[in-house]
DRENKE-80177 format. One record per residue (C-alpha): z, y, x; residue number from 0. Coordinates in nm, 4 decimals, m for minus. Each point is the difference from the previous one (the first is absolute). Example, Ala and Ser with C-alpha at 12.3 -4.5 7.8 and 13.67 -1.06 7.14 Angstrom:
<rs>
pz,py,px,nr
0.7800,m0.4500,1.2300,0;
m0.0660,0.3440,0.1370,1;
</rs>
This chain:
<rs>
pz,py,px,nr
m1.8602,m6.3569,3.6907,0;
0.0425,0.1049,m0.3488,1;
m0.3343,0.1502,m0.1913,2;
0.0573,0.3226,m0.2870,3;
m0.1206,m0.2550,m0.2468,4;
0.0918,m0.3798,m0.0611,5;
m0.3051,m0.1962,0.0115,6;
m0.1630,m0.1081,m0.3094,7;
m0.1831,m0.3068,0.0168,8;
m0.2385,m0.2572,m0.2237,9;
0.0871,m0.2681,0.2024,10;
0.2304,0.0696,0.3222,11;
m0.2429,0.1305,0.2853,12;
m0.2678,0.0727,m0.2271,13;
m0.0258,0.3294,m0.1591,14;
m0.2783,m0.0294,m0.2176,15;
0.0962,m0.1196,m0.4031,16;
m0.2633,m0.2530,m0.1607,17;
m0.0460,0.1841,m0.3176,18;
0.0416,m0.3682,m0.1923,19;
0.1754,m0.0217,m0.2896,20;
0.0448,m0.3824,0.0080,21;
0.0672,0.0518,0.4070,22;
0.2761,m0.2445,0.1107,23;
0.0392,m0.1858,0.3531,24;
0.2057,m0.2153,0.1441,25;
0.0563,m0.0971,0.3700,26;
0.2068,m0.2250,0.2123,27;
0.3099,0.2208,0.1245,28;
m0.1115,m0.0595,0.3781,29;
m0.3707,m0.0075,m0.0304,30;
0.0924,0.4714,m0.0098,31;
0.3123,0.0118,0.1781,32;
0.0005,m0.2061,0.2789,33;
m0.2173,0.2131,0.1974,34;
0.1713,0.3165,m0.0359,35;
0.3207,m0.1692,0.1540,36;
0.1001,m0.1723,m0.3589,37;
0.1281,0.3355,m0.0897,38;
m0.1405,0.2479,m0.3145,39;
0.0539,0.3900,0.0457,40;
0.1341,0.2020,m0.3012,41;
m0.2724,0.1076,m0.2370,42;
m0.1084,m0.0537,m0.3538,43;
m0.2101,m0.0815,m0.2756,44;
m0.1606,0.2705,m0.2666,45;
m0.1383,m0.2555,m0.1817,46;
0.0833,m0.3542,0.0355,47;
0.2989,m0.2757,m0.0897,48;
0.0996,m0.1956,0.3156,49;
0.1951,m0.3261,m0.0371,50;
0.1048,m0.1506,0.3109,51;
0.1319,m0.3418,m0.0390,52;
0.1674,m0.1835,0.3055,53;
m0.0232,m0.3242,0.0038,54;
0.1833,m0.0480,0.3378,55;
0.1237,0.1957,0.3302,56;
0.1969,0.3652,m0.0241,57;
m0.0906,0.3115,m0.0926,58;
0.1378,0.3620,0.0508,59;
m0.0971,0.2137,m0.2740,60;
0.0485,0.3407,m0.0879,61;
m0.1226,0.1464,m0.3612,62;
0.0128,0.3658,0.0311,63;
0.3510,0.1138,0.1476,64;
0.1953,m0.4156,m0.1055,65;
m0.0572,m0.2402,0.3028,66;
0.0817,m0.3945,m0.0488,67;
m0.0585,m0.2917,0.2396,68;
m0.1153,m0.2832,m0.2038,69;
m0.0249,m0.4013,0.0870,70;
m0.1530,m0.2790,m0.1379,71;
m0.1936,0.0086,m0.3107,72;
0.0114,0.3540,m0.1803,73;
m0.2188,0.1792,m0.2065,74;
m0.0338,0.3683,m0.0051,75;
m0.1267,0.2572,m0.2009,76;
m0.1934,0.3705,0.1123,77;
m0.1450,0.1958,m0.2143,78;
m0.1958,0.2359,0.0131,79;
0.1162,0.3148,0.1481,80;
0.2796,m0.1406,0.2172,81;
0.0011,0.0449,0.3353,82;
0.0852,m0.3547,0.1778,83;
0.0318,m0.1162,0.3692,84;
0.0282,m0.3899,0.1234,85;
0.0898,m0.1677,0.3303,86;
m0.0824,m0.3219,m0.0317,87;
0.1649,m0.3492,0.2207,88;
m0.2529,m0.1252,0.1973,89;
m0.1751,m0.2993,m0.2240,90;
0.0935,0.1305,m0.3650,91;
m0.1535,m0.1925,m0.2366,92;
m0.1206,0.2168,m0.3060,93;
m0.2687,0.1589,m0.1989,94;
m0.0649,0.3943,m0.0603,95;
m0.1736,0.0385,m0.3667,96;
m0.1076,0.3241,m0.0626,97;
m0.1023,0.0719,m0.3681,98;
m0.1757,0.3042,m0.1318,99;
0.2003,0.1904,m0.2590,100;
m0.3273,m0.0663,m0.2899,101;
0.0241,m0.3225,0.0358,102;
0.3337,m0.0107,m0.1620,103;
m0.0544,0.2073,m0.2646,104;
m0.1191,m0.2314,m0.2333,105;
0.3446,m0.2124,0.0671,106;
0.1988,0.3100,m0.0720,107;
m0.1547,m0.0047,m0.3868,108;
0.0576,m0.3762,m0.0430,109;
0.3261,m0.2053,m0.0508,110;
0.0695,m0.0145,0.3353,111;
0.0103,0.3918,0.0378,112;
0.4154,m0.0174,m0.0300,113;
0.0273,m0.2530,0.3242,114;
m0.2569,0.1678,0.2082,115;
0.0449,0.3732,m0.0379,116;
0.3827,m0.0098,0.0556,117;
m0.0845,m0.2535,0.3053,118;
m0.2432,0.2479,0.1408,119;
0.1652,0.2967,m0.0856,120;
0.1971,0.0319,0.3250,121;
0.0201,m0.1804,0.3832,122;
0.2405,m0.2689,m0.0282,123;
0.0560,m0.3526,0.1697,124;
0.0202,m0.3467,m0.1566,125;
0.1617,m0.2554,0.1802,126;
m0.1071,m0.3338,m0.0258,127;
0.2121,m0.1671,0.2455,128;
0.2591,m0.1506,m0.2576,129;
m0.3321,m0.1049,m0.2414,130;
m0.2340,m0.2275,0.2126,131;
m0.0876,m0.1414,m0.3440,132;
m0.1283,0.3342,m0.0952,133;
m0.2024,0.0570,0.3045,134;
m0.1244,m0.3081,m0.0211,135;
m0.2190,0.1148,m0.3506,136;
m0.0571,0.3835,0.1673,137;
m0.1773,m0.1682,0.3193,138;
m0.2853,m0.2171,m0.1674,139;
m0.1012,0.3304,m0.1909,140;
0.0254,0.1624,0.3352,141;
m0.2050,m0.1718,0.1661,142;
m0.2325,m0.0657,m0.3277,143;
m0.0678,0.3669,m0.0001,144;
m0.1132,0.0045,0.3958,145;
m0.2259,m0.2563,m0.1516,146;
m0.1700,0.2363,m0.2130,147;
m0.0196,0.3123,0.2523,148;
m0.2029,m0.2561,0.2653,149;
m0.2815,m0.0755,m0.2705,150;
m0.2360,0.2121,m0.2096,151;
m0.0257,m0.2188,m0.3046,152;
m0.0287,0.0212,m0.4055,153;
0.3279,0.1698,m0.1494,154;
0.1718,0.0157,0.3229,155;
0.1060,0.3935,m0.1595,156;
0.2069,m0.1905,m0.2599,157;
0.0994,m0.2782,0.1577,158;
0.1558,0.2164,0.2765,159;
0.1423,0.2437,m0.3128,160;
0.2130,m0.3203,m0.1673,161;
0.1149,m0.1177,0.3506,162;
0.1219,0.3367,0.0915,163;
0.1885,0.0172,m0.3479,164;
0.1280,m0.3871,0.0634,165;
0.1653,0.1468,0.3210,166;
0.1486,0.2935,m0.1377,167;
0.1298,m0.1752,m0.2682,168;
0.1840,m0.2334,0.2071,169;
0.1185,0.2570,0.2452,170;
0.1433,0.1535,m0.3423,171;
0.1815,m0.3191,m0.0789,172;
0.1387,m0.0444,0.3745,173;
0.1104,0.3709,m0.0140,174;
0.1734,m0.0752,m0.3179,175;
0.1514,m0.3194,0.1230,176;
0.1632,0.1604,0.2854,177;
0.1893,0.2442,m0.2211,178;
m0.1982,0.3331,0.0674,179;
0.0251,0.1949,m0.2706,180;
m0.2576,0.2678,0.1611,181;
m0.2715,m0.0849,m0.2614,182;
0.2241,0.1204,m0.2799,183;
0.0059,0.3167,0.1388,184;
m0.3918,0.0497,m0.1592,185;
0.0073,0.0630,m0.3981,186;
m0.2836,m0.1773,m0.1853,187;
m0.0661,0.3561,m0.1363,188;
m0.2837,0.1447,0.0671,189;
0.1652,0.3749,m0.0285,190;
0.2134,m0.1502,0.2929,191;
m0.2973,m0.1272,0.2137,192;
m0.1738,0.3332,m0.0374,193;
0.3113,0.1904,0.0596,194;
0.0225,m0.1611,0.3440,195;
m0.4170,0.0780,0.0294,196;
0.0847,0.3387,m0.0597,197;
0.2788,0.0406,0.2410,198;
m0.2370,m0.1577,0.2750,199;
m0.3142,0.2215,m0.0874,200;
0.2836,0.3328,m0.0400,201;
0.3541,m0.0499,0.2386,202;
m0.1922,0.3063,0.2717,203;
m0.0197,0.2200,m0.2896,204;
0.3838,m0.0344,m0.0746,205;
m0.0621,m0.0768,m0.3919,206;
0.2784,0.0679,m0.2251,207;
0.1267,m0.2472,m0.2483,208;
m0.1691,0.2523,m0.2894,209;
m0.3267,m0.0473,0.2028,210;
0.0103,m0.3817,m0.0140,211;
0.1054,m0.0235,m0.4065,212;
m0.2604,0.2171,m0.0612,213;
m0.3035,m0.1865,0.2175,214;
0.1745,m0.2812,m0.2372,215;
0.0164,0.1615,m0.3150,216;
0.3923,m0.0647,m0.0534,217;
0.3041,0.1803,0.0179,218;
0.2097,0.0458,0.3287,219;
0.2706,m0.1762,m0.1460,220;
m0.1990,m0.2939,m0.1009,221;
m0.1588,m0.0589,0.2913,222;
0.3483,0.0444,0.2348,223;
0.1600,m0.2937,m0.2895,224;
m0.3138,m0.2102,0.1085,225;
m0.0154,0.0777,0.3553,226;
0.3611,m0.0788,0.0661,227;
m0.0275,m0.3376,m0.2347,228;
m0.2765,m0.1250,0.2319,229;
0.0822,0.1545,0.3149,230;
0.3527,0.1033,m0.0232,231;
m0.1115,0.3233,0.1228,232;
m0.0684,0.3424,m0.1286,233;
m0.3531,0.1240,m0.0230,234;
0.1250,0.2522,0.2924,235;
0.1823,m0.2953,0.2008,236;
m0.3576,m0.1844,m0.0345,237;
m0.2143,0.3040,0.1150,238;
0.2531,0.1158,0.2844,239;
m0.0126,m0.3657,0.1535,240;
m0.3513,m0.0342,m0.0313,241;
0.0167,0.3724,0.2295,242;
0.2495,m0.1923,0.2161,243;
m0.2181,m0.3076,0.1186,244;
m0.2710,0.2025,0.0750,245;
0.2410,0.2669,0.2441,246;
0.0830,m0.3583,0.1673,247;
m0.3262,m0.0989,0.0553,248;
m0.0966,0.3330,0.1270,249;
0.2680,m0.0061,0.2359,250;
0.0192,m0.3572,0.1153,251;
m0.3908,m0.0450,0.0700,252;
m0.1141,0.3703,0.0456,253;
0.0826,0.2290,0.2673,254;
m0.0391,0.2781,m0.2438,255;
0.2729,0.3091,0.0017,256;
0.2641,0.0100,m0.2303,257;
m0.1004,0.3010,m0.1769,258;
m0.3896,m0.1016,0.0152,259;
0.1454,m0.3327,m0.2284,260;
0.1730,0.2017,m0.1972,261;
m0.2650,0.2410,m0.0874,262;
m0.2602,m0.3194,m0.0632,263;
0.3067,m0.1022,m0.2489,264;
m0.0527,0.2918,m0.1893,265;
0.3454,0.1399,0.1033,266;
m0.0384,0.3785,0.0371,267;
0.2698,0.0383,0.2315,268;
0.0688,m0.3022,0.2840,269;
0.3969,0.1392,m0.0329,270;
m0.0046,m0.1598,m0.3356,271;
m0.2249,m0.3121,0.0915,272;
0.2583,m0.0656,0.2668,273;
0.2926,0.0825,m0.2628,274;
m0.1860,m0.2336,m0.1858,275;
m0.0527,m0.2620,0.2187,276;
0.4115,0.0318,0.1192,277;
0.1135,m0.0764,m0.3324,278;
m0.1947,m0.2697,m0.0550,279;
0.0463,m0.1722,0.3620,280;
0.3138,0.1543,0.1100,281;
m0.1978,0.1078,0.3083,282;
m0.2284,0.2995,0.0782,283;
m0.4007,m0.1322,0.0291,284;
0.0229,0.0474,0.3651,285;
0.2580,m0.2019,0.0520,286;
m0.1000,m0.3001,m0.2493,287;
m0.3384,0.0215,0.2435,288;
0.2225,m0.0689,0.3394,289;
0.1831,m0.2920,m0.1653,290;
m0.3211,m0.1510,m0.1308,291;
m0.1963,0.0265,0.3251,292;
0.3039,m0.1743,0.1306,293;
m0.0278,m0.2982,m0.1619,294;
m0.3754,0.0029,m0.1494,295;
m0.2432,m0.3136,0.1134,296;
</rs>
């Protein structure tokens, strides 16, 4: 039965956050999830980056309201914020690394800040099936890095640091090598990054374009030209979608009303939410929440 709020977790069961900024863990894919039936309810993370990488077996995944059924040796990418589901095949081989947002912060002022934020700026999936080659360098780090979370030793903070960046770095070059162009979709600006802070920390309070150039100190028109050169998007289009995930989480993994989402949206009236919602969808809320119980994990 659906709960009023989706669960927010540290690590999935566990509800308490280990206030570490240099927190990361990693764990054999079966060692959580075979117990509970190899299946993962919906929920989500306020504060960590999860990578899941598959080394073998299938997976059904759902990142917020997209659902995928992956096999053989995939990558993939949640960050924080995004509410995620799996169903795993029976015997998956794979690891679960779970990184606290801190511990990347240092990576996002460094070099490797223009591979690493756009890779961890939204949930993707990198396939590795048609790059063994590829995996073949990810796996060693992999399993260098469970190394280092077994054993309470001299530097072990750093060493675990460079291996995370090794992986991310090559999970940027596999993404690349596949042809997704997802990562360009993040400016190296840091007006743009903060932009999309903004939007996240402001989409309930319905923020006008005006409000956003001015948190920024730039024009409207500026900031639409940069917006739309990084995102292909409007500061408006940006805002209104970030409002339009969250009405499909509500409604996919809460059993919340209609109008009590629309009034934790900030929408004054749930006639326009559900106006709202219609143009964006095609489909009034309550009916996008039928379909997706339909064919939810």
């Amino acid at each position: 039965m659906k709960k009023n709020q989706i669960p927010h977790f540290g690590l999935y069961g566990e509800s308490s956050w280990i206030n570490d900024p240099e927190f990361f863990h990693i764990e054999d894919i079966e060692d959580r999830s075979s117990n509970l039936g190899w299946k993962i309810s919906p929920h989500r993370h306020a504060q960590l980056f999860q990578i899941l990488i598959l080394k073998s077996g299938q997976a059904k995944v759902q990142l917020d309201d997209q659902q995928q059924i992956l096999l053989g040796a995939w990558a993939i990418i949640v960050p924080a914020g995004v509410v995620h589901s799996f169903h795993f095949a029976p015997d998956t081989d794979g690891r679960v690394i779970s990184i606290a947002e801190p511990l990347l912060e240092d990576a996002y002022q460094e070099k490797a800040a223009k591979f690493i934020k756009p890779l961890l700026s939204q949930a993707c999936h990198i396939n590795f099936n048609g790059n063994r080659n590829s995996f073949s360098e990810l796996w060693p780090l992999i399993q260098q890095l469970e190394s280092e979370s077994f054993y309470i030793r001299e530097d072990r903070a750093l060493m675990s640091e460079y291996l995370i960046k090794a992986i991310l770095l090559i999970l940027h070059r596999q993404q690349q090598n596949n042809g997704d162009e997802s990562s360009t979709e993040v400016t190296e600006s840091s007006r743009i990054q903060r932009l999309k802070e903004l939007i996240e920390s402001h989409f309930r309070k319905h923020w006008s374009t005006q409000d956003y150039a001015q948190a920024l100190s730039t024009s409207t028109s500026r900031l639409n030209r940069l917006s739309k050169a990084s995102f292909n998007k409007s500061v408006l289009a940006l805002a209104h979608e970030r409002l339009l995930i969250e009405a499909k989480r509500s409604l996919i993994y809460t059993a919340r009303s209609v109008d009590e989402i629309s009034y934790d949206l900030g929408f004054k009236d749930p006639g326009y939410f559900s106006r709202f919602f219609k143009r964006a969808t095609g489909m009034p809320p309550g009916k996008f929440r039928v379909l997706s119980n339909q064919t939810s994990i």
